[in-house]
N, CA, C and O of each residue as an XYZ file, in Angstrom:
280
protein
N      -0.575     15.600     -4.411
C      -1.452     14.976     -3.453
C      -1.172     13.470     -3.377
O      -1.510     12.813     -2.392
N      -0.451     12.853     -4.601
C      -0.431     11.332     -4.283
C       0.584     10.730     -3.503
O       0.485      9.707     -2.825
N       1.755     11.596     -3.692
C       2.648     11.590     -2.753
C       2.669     11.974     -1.365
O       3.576     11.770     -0.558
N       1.443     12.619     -1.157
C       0.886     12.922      0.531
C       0.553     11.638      0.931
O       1.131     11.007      1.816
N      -0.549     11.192      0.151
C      -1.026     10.118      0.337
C      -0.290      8.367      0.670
O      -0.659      7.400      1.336
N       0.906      8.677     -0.211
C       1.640      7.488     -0.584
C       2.956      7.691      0.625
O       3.691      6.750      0.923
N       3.082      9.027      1.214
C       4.030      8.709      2.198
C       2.968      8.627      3.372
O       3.448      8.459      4.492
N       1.827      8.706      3.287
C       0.770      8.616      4.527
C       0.192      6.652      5.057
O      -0.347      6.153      6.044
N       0.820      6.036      3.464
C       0.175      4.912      3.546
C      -0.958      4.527      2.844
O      -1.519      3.432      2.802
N      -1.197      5.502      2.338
C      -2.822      5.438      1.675
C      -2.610      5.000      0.415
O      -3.180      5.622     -0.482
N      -1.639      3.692      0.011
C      -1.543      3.659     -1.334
C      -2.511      3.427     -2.460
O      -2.442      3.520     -3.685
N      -3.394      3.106     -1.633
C      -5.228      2.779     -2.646
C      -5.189      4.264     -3.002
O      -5.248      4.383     -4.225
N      -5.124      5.234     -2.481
C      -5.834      6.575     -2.520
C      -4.399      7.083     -3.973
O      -4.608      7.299     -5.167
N      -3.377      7.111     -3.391
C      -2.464      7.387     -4.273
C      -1.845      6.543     -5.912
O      -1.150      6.926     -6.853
N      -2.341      5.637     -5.665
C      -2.932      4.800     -7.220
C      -3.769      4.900     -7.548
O      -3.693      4.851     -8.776
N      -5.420      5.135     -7.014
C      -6.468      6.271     -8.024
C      -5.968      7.481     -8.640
O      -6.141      7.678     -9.842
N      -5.245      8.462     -7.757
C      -4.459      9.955     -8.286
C      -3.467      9.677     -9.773
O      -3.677     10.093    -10.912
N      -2.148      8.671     -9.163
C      -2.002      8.602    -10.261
C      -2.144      7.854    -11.819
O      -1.478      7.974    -12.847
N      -3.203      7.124    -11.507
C      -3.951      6.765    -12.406
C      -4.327      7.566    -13.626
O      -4.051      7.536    -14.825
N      -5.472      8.686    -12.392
C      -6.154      9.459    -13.500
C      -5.026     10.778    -14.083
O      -5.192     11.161    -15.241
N      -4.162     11.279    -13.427
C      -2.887     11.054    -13.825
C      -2.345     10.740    -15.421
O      -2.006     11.533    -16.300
N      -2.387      9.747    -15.419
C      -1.819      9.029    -16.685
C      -2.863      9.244    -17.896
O      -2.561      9.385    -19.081
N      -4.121      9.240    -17.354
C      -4.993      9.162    -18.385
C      -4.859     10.302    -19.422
O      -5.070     10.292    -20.635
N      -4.393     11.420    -18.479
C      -4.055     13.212    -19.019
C      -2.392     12.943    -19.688
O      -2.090     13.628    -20.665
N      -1.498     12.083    -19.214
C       0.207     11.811    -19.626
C       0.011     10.221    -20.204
O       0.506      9.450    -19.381
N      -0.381      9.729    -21.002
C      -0.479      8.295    -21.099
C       0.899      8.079    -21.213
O       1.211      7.005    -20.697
N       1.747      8.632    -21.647
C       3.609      8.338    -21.856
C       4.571      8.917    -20.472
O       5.749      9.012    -20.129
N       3.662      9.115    -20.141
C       4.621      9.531    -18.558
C       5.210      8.379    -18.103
O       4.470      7.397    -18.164
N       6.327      8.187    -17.659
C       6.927      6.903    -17.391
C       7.356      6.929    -15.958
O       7.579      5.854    -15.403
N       7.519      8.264    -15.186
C       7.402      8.311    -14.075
C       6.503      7.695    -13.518
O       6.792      6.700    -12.853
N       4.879      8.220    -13.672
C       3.462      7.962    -13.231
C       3.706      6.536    -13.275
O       3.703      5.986    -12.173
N       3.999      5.519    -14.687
C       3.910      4.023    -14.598
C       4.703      3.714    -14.006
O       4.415      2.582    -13.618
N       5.779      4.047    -13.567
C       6.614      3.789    -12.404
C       6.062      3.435    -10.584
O       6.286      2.404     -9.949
N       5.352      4.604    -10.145
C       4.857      5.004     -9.464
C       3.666      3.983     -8.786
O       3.446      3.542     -7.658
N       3.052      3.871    -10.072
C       1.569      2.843    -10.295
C       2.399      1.246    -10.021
O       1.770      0.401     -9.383
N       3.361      1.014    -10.371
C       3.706     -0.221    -10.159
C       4.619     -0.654     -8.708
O       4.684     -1.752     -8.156
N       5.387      0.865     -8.278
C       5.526      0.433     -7.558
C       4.980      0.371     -6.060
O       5.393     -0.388     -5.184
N       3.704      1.574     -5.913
C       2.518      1.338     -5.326
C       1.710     -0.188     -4.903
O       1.410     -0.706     -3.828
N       1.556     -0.550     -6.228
C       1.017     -2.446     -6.376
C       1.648     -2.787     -6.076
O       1.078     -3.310     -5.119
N       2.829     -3.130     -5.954
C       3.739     -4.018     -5.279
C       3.430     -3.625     -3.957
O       2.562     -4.392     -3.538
N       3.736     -2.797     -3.119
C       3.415     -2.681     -2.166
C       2.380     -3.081     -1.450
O       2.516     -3.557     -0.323
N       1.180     -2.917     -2.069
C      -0.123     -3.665     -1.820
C      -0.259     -5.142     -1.777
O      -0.681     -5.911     -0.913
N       0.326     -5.344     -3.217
C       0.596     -7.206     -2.967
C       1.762     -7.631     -1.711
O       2.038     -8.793     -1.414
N       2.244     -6.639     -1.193
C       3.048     -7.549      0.024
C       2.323     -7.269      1.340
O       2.822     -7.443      2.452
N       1.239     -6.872      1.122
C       0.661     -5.965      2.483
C      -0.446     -7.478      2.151
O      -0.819     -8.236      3.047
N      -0.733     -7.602      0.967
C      -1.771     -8.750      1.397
C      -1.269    -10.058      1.618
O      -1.910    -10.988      2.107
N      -0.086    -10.084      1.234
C       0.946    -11.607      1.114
C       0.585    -11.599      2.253
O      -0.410    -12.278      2.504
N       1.244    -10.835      3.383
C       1.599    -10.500      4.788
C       0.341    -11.371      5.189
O       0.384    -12.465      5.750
N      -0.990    -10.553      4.723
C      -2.594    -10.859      5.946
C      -2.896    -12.454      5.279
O      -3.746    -13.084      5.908
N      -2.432    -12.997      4.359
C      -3.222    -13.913      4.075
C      -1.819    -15.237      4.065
O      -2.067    -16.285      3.469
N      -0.675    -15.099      4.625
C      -0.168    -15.953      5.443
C      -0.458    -16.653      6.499
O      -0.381    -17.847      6.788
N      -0.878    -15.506      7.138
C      -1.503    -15.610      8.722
C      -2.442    -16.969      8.687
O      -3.473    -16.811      8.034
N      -2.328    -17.817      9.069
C      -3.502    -19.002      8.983
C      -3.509    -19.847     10.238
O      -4.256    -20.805     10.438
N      -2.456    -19.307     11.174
C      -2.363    -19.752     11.969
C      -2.966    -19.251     13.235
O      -2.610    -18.090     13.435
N      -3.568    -19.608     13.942
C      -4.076    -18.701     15.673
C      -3.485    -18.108     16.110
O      -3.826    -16.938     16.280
N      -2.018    -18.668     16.625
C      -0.689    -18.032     16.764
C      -0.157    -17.057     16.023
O       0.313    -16.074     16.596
N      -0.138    -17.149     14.697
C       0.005    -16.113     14.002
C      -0.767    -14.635     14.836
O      -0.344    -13.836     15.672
N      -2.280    -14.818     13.993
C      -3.024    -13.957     15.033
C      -2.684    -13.360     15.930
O      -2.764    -12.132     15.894
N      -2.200    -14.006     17.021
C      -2.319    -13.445     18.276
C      -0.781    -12.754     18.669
O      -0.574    -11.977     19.602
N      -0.052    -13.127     17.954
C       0.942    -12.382     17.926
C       1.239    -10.965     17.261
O       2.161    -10.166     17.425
N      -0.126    -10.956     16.281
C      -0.133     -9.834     15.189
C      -0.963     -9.057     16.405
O      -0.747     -7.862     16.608
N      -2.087     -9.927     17.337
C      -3.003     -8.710     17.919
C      -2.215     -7.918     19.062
O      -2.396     -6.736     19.357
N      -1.325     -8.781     19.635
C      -0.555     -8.092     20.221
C       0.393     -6.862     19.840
O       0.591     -5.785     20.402
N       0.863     -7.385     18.764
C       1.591     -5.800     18.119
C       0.605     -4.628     17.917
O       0.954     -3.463     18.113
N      -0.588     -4.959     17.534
C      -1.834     -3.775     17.134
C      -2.075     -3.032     18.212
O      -2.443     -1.871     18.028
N      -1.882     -3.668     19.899
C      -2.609     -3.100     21.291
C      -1.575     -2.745     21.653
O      -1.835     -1.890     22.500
N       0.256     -2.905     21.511
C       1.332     -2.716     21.540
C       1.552     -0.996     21.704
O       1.558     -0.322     20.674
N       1.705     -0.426     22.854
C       1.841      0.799     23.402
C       3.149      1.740     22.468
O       4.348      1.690     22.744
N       2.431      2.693     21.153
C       3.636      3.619     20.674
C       3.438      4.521     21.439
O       2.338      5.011     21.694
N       4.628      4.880     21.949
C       5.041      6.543     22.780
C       6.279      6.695     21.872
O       7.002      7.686     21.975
């Protein structure tokens, strides 16, 4: 399931899983693998939002959000 999650984007959801996870494998080295490289991911997703300080920034980001996928 964390890997549903983690190719879905949901990496919050898929670092609770394998968390509790580890708690049952504390030597699993995959799982701490997994867990770290999850966080990383997260820390660049917030690098990303908390660059933004600019208006311009903004409005270039809101445009990609209203930005038509077909």
């Amino acid at each position: 399931m964390a890997r549903i999650y983690e190719r879905q984007g949901h990496t919050a959801d898929a670092i609770a899983i394998y968390s509790k996870l580890l708690k049952n494998e504390p030597d699993n080295f995959g799982l701490k693998k997994a867990i770290q490289r999850l966080r990383g991911k997260n820390m660049q997703k917030v690098a990303f939002f908390t660059a933004m300080y600019k208006k311009e920034q903004f409005q270039v980001f809101e445009k990609w959000l209203v930005k038509p996928w077909s």
